[in-house]
MARLUM-760154 format. One line per 2 residues: number of its first residue (from 1); their letters; for each residue x, y negated, z negated of N, C-alpha, C. Coordinates in steps of 0.02 Angstrom, whole numbers, plus 50000, padded with zeros to 5 digits. Atoms other than C-alpha are relative to their C-alpha. Layout:
BEGIN
NUM> a> X Y Z X Y Z X Y Z ~ ...
***
This chain:
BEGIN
1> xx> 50032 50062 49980 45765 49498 48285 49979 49961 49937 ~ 50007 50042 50051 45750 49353 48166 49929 49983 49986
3> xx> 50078 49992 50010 45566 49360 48085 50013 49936 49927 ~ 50009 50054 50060 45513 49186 47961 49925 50005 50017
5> xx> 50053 49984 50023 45359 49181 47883 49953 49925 50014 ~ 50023 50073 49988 45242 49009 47945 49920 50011 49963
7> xx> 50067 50001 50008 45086 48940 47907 49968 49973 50056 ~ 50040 50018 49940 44959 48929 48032 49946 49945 49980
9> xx> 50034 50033 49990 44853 48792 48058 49916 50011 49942 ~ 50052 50002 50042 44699 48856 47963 50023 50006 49917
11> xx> 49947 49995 50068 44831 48873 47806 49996 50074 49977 ~ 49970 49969 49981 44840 49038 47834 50067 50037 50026
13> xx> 49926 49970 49984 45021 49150 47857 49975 50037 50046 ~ 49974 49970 49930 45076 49237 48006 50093 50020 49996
15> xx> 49932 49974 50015 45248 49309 48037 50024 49989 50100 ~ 49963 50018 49951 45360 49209 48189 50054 50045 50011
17> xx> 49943 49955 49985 45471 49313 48283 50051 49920 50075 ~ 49949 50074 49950 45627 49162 48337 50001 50000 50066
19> xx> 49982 49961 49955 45682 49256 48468 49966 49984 50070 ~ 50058 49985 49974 45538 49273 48561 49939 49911 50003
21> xx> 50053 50070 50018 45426 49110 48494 49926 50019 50017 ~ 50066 49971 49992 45298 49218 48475 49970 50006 49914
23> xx> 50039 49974 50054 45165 49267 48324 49976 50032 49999 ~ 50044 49951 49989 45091 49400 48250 49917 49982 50016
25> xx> 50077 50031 49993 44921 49285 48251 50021 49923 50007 ~ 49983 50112 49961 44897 49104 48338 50003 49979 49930
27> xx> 49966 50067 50043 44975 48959 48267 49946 49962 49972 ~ 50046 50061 50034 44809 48878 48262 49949 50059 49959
29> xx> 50032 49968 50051 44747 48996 48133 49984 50067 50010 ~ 50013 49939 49990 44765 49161 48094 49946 50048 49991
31> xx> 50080 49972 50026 44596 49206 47993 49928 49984 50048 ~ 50065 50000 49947 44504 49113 48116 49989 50040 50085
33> xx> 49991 49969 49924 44569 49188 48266 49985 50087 49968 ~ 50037 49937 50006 44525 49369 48184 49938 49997 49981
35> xx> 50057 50022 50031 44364 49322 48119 49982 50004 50075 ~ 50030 49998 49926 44326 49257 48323 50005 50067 50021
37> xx> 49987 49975 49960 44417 49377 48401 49961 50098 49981 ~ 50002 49912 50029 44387 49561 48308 49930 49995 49974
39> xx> 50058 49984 50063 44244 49520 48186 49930 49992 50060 ~ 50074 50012 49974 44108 49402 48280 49991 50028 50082
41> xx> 49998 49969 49933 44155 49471 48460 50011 50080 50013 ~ 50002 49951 49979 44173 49640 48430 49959 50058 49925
43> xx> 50030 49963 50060 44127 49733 48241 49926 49972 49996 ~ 50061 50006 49995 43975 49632 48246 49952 50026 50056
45> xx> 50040 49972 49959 43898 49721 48385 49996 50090 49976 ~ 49984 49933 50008 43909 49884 48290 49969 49979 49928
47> xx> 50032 50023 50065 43777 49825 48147 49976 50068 49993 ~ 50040 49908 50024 43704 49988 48038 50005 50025 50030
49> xx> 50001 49911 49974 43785 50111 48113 50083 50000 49988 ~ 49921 49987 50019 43965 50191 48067 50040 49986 50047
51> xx> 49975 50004 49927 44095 50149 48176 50072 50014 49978 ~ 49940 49971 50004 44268 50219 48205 50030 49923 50055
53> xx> 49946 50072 49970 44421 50056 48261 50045 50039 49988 ~ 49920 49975 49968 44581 50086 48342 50012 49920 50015
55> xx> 49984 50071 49997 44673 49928 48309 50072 50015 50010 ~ 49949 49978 49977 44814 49917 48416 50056 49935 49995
57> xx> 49987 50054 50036 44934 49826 48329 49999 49986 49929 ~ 50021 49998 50073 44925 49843 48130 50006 49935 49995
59> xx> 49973 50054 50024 45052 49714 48094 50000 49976 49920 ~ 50005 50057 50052 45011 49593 47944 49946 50053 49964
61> xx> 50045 49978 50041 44864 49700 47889 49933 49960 50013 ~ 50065 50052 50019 44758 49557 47896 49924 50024 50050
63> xx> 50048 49971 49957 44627 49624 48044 49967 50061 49963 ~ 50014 49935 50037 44608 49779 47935 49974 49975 49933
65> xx> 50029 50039 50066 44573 49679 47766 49940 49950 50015 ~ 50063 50025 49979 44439 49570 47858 49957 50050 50012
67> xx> 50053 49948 49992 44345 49711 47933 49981 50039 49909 ~ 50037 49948 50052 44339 49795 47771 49964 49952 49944
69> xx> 50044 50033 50017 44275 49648 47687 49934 49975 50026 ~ 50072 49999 49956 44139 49615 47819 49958 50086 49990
71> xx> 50044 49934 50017 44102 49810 47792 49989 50020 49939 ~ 50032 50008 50070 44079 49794 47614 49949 49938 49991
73> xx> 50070 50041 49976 43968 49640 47649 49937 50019 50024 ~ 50049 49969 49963 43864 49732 47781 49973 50080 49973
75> xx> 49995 49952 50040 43874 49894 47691 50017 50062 50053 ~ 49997 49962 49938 43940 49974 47849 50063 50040 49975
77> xx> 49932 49946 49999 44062 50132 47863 50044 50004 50040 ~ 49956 50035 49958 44210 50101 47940 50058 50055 49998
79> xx> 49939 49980 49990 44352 50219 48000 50050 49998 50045 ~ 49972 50045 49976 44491 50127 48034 50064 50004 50027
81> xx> 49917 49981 50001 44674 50187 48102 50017 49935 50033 ~ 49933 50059 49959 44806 50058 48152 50068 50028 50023
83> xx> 49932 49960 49990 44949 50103 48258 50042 49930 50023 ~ 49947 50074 49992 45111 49982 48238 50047 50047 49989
85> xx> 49943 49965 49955 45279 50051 48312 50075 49983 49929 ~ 49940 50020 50037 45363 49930 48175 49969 49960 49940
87> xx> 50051 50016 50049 45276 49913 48019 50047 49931 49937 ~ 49970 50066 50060 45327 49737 47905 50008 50010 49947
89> xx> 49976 49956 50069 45415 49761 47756 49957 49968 49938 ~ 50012 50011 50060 45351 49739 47572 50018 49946 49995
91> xx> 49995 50082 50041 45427 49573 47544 49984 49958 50056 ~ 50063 50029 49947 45324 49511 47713 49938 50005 49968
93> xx> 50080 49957 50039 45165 49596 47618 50006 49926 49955 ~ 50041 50027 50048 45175 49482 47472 50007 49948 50033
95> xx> 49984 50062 49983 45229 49326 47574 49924 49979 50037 ~ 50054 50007 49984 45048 49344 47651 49940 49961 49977
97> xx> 50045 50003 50040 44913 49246 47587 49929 49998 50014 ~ 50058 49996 49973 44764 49296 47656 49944 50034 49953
99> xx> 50040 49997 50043 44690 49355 47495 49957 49930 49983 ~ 50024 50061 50036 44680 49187 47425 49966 49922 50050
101> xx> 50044 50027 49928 44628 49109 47593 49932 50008 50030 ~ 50068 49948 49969 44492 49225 47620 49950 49975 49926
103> xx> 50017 50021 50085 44444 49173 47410 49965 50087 49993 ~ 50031 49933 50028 44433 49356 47394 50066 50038 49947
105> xx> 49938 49991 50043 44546 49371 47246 49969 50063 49956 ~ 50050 49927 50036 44420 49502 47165 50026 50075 50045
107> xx> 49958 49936 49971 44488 49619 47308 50059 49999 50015 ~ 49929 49989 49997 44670 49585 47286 50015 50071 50001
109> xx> 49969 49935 50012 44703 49753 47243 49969 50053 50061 ~ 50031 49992 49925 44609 49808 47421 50054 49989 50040
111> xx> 49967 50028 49929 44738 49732 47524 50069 50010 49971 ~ 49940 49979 50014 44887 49794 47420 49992 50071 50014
113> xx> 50009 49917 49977 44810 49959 47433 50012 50030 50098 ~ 49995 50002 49910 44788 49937 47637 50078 50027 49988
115> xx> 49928 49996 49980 44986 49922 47631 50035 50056 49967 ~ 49969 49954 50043 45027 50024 47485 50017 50093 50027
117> xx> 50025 49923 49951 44947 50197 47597 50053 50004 50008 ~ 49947 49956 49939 45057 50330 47665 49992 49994 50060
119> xx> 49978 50024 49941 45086 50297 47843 49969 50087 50013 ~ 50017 49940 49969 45014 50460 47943 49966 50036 49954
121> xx> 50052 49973 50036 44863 50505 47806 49948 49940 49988 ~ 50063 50002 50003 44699 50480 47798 49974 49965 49919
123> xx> 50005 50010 50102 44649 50368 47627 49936 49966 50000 ~ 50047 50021 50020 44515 50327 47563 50004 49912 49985
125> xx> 49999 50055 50012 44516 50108 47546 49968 49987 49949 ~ 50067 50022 50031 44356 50091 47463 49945 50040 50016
127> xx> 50074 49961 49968 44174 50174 47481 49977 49969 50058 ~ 50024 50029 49952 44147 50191 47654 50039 49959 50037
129> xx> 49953 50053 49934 44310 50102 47726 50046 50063 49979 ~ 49944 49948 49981 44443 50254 47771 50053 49967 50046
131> xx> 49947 50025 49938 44619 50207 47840 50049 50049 49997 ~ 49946 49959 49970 44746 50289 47944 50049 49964 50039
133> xx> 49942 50059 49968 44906 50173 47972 50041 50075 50041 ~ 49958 49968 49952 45006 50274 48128 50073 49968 50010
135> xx> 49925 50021 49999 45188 50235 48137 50031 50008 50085 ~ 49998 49993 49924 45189 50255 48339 50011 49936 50056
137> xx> 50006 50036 49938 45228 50183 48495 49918 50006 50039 ~ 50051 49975 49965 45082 50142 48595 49991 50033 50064
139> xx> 50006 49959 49945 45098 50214 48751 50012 50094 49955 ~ 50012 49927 50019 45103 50388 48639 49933 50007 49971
141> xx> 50057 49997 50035 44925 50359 48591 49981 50032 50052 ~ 50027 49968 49969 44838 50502 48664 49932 50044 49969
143> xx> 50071 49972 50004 44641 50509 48582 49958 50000 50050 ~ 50049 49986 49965 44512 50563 48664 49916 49988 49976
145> xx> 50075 50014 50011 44319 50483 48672 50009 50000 49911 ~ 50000 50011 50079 44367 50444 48468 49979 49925 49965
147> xx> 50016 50058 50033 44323 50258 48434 49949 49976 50022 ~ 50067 50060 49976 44184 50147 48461 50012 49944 50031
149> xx> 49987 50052 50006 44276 49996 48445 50069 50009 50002 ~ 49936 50051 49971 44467 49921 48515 50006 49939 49975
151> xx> 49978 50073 50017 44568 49797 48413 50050 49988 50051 ~ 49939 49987 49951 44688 49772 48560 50028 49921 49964
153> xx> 49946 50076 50028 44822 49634 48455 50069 50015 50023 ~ 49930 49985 49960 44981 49675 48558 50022 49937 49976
155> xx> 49948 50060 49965 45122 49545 48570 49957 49969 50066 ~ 50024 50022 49949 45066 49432 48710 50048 50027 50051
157> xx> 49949 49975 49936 45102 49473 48905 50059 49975 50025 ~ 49939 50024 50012 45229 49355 48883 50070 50009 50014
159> xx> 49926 49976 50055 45359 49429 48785 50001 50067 50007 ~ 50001 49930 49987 45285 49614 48834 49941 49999 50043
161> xx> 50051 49990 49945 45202 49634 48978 49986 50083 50007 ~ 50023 49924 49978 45219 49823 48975 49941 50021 49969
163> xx> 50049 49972 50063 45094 49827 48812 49925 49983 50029 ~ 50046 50044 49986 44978 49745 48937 49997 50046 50066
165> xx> 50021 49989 49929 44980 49872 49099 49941 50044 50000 ~ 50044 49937 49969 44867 49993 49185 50010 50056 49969
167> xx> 49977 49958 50018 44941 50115 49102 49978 50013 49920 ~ 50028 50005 50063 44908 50061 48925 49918 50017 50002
169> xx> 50070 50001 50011 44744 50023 48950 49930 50059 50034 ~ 50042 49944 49959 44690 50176 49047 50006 50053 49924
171> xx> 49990 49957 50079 44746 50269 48856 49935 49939 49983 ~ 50037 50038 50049 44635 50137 48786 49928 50026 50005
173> xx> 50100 49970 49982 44460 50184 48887 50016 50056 50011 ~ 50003 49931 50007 44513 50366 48870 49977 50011 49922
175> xx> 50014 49993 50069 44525 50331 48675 49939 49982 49988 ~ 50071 50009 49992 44351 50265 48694 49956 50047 50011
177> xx> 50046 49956 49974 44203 50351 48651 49945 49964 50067 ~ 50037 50039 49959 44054 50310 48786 49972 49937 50003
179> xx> 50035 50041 50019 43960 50135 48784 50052 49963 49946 ~ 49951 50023 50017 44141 50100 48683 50004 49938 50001
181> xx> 49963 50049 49972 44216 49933 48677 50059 49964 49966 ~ 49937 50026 50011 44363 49848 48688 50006 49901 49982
183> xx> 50009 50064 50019 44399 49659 48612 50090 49985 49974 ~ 49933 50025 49995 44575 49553 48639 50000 49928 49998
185> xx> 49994 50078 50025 44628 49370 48607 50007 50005 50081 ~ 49988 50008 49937 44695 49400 48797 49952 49963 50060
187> xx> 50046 50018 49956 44604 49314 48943 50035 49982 50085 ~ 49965 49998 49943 44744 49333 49090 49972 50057 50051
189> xx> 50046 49987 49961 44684 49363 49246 50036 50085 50026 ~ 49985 49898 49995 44811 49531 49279 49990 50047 49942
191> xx> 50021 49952 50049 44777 49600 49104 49909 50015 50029 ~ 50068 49979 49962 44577 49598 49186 50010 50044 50065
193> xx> 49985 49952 49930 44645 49685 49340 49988 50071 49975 ~ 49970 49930 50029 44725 49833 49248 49939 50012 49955
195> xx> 50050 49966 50039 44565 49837 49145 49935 50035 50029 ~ 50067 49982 49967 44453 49846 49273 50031 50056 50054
197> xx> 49982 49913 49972 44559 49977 49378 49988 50058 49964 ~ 50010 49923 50059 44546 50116 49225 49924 50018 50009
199> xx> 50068 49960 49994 44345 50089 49228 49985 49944 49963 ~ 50012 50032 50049 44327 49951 49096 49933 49947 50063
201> xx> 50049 50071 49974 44180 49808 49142 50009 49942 49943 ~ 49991 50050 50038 44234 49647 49081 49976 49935 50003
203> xx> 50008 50053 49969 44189 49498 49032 50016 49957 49944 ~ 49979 50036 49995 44246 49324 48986 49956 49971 49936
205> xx> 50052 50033 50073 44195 49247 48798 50051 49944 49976 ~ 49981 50035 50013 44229 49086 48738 50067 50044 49941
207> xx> 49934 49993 50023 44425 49084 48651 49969 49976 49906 ~ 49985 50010 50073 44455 49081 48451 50049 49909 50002
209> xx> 49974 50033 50000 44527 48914 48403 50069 49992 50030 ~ 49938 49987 49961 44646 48849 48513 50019 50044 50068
211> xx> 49994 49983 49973 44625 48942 48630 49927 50030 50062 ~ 50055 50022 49957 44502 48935 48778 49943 50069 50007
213> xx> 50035 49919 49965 44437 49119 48845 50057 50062 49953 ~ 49982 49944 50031 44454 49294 48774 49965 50045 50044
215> xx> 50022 49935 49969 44416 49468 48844 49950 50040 49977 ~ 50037 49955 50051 44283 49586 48788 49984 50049 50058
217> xx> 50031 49946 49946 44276 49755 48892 49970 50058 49987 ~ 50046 49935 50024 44159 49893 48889 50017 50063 50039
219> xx> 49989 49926 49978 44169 50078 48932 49913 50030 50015 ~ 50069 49990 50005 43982 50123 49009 50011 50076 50033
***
């Protein structure tokens, strides 16, 4: 599938798949739509205290290089796996510029490291940020009560509706520890079905630029 490299709206990169006419992060800005979607709607409810993320969806990196700059800000401990089925090559990596977007050019070498990791080990990032990139399909994700916190960044239901059933998301609030929660750009009314059949309680938060409503579900 034919993958070109755009800039999004906040001047921000992203990575277009033709094919499809899809992105790994909205068109109308990729930093701001993780910033809404992951940071202020979901890591921020997890102030001074450690928290374990299952971000489903690696991709670009970029969701994983924000949090760990917000957790070197906050001085929070963060252990972080990402599971992506089809990980973007090295000459996608540098085409990225979300260092110099972010004006965190002091941690360039942070966000080469993110990528640089072995794939299926445990690394140290920084003090207090641990990552574990998974090379998996998601429907083979089978933790148990292990995270706090759900980056759910799928493909949209779109273009993959399977990454979006009952099925997924019943692995998702299994991978959840108690009082857990889950946080998605999504705000379709059958991805809320299938969330609320597994057990999830959801509810409805203003959208990241561009985009109206978002999801945020909990595990009580």
């Amino acid at each position: 599938m034919k993958r070109e490299i755009i800039q999004t709206l906040d001047g921000s990169t992203t990575i277009h798949l033709t094919e499809w006419d899809e992105c790994y992060h909205s068109k109308h800005g990729a930093i701001q739509e993780a910033q809404h979607v992951f940071i202020k709607n979901g890591l921020s409810l997890f102030q001074n205290q450690k928290v374990a993320i299952l971000e489903i969806g690696f991709g670009t990196g970029l969701n994983a290089f924000i949090t760990l700059l917000e957790a070197k800000k906050m001085q929070q401990i963060i252990d972080y796996v990402g599971v992506e089925a089809y990980p973007i090559s090295s000459e996608e990596v540098l085409k990225m510029n979300y260092v110099s977007e972010l004006n965190a050019n002091q941690e360039s070498t942070l966000f080469d490291t993110i990528h640089d990791s072995n794939w299926g080990e445990k690394v140290a990032i920084h003090d207090g940020f641990t990552l574990t990139k998974r090379n998996q399909f998601f429907e083979e994700i089978n933790d148990v009560s292990k995270y706090d916190l759900i980056y759910f960044d799928a493909f949209g239901y779109r273009v993959q509706p399977e990454l979006w059933s009952t099925e997924i998301f019943r692995k998702m609030y299994k991978a959840l520890k108690s009082k857990g929660v889950l946080v998605t750009y999504a705000a379709r009314g059958v991805v809320k079905r299938s969330m609320i059949e597994v057990g999830f309680t959801v509810e409805k938060l203003e959208g990241p630029p561009g985009k109206r409503e978002m999801f945020r579900a909990r595990k009580f």
